[in-house]
C-alpha positions as CSV (number, residue, x, y, z in Angstrom):
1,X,94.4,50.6,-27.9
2,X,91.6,49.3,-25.6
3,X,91.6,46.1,-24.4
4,X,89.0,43.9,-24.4
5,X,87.0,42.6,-21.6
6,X,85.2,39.4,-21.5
7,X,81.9,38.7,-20.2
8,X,82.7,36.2,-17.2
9,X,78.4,35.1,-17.4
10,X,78.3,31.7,-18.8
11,X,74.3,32.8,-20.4
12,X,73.6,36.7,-21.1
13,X,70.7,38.3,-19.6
14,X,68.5,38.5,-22.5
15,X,68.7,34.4,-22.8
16,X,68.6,33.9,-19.6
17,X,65.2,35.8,-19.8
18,X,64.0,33.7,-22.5
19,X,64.7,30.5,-21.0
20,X,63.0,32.0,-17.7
21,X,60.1,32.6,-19.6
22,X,59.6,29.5,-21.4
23,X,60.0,27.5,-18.3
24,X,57.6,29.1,-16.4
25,X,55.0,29.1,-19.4
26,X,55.7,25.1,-19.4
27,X,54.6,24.3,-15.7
28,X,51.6,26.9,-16.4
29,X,50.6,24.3,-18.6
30,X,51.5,21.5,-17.3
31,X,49.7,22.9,-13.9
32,X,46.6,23.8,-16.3
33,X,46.1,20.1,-17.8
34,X,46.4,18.6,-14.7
35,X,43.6,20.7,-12.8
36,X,41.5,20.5,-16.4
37,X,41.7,16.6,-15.7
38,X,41.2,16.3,-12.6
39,X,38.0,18.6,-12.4
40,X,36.8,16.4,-15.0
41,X,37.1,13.1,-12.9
42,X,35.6,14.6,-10.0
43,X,32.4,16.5,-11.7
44,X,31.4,12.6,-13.8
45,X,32.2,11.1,-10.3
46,X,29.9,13.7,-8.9
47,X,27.3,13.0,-11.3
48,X,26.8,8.8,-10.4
49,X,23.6,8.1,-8.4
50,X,22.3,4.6,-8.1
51,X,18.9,4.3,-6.2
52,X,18.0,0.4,-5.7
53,X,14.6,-0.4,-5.3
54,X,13.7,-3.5,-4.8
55,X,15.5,-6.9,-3.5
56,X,14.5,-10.1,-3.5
57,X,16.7,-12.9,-1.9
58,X,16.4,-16.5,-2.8
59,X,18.6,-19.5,-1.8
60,X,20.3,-19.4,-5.2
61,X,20.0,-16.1,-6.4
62,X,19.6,-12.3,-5.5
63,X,17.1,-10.1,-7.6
64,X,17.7,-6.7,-7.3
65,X,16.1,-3.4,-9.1
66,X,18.4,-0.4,-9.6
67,X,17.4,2.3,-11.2
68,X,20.3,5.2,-12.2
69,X,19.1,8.5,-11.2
70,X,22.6,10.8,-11.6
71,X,23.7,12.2,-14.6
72,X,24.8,10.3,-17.7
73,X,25.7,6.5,-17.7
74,X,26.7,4.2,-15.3
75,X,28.7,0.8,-15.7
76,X,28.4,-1.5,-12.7
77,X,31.1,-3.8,-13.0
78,X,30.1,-6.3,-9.7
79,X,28.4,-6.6,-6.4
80,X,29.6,-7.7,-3.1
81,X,27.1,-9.4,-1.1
82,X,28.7,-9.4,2.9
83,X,32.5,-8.6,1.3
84,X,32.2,-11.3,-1.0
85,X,32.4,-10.1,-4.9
86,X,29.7,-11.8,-7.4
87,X,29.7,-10.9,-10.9
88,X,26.4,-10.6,-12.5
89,X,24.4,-13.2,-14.4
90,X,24.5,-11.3,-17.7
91,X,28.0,-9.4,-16.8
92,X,28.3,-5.9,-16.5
93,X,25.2,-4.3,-16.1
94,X,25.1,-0.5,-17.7
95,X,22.5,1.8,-16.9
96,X,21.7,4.7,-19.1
97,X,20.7,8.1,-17.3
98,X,17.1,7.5,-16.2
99,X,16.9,3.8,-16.6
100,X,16.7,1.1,-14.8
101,X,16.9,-2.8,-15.1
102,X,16.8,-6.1,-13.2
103,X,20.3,-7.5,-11.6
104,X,20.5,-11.0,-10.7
105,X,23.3,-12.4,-9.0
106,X,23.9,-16.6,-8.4
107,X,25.2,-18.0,-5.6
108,X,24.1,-19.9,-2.1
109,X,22.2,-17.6,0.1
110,X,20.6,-18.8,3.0
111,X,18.7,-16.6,5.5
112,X,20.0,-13.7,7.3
113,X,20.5,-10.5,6.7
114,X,23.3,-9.2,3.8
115,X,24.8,-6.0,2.7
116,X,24.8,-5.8,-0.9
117,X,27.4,-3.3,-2.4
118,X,27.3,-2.5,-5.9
119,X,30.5,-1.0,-7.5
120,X,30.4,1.1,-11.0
121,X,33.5,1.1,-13.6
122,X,34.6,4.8,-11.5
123,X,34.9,2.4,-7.9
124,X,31.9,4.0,-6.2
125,X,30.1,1.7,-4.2
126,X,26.5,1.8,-3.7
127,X,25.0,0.1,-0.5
128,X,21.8,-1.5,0.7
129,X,20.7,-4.0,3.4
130,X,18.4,-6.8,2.8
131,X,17.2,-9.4,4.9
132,X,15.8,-13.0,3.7
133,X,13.2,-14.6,5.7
């Protein structure tokens, strides 16, 4: 009679495939998503340009004119006038692709010059210097 020999291997080859297999089809995509999403923050980040046309400083207000010239919408949540954040008079200001509005911002501004930094909803920052008589 033969006697019978045991397989010492705690998984057999064929599982041990499988599993193999499936774990390397998981990362794949996992690896996949992560590179879909991130290519999709970076191409709408890519597509924000703000052009700001006009300023006008008075001693309790700014008046600015921005006009959004990249592609699709942009939300710009505040401005910081020499580092300091304002919000805007009527809150956030969203700009559709192609338009354009008036900004006004309150505060006490005397004469000088200031750096005006407006920030969108994505945390780009869009800068212009302006100087009050």
């Amino acid at each position: 009679m033969k006697s019978f020999k045991s397989n010492k291997r705690a998984v057999s080859t064929a599982i041990s495939s499988i599993i193999m297999i499936g774990a390397t089809i998981a990362c794949m995509t996992a690896a996949t998503v992560y590179c879909q999403c991130e290519i999709n923050a970076y191409h709408s980040m890519l597509g924000e340009n703000l052009c700001i046309e006009r300023v006008k400083i008075a001693p309790t207000s700014i008046w600015a004119y921005v006009r959004n010239n990249g592609h699709g919408a942009i939300t710009l949540q505040f401005v910081r006038v020499n580092g300091k954040a304002y919000n805007f008079t009527a809150g956030k200001v969203l700009l559709d692709e192609g338009g354009g509005k008036n900004v006004t911002i309150q505060g006490g501004f005397g004469s000088g010059a200031y750096l005006l930094e407006f920030v969108s909803a994505r945390w780009k920052v869009f800068s212009v210097e302006a100087k009050c008589p």
